[in-house]
N, C-alpha and C positions, 0 to 999 in steps of 0.2 A: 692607507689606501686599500689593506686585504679587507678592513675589518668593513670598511664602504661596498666594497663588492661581494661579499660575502652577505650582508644583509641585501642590498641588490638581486642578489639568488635567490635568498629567500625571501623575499618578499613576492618574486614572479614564481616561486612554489605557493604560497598562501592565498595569491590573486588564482590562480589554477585550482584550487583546492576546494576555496570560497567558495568559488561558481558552478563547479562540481558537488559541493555540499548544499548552496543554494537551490542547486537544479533538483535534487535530490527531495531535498523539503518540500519543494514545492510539487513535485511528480507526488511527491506520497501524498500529501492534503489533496490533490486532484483528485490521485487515484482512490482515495478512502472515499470521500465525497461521491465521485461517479458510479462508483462500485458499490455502496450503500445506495444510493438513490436509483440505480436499476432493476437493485435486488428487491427493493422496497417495490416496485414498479411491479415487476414482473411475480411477485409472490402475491401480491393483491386481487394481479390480474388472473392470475391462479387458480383465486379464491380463499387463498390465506386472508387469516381476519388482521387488520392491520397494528394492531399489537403484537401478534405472535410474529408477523412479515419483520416489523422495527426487531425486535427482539434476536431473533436467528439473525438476521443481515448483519445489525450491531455487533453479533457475534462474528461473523464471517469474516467481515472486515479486517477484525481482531487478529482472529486468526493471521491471516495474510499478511498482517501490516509488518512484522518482521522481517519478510521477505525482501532480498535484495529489488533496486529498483531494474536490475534490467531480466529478471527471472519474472516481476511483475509484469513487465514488456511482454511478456512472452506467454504470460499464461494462457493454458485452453481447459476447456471445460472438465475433460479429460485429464487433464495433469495431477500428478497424486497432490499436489497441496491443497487443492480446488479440492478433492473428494476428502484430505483428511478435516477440512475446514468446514465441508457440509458433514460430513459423520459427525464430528466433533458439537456444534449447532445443533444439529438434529437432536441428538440424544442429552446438553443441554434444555431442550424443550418439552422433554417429556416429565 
């Protein structure tokens, strides 16, 4: 009977985990996705040629994608991972 309840535990820790790791996957492919495709957006719109726009974003992305998902939550334009991730890209591009 322990060894039943004991998996019982865990099993309602791995269902919590799951769906927190689920949530997770799916916030990043969102956020890679949305976040390339604005960048791409707004560097076109810029006047970036849309090579060099894919190229840096691609990079950008990269950069970031490391980043826990709730520091993603949170980012502003401002925040030093934002500026090391366009330093980083930029100078990439030359």
């Amino acid at each position: 009977a322990a060894d039943s309840g004991a998996g019982a535990n865990g099993q309602t820790k791995d269902n919590g985990s799951a769906f927190s790791s689920g949530f997770d996957k799916g916030f990043n492919e969102s956020f890679a996705k949305g976040a390339k495709d604005s960048c791409v957006k707004s560097a076109v719109t810029g006047g970036a040629a849309a090579a060099t726009a894919e190229s840096y974003c691609s990079c950008f992305v990269e950069q970031l994608a490391p980043l826990p998902v709730k520091e993603k939550m949170n980012l502003k334009p401002d925040s030093e991972a934002v500026k090391n991730a366009d330093k980083t890209c930029k100078a990439k591009l030359q």
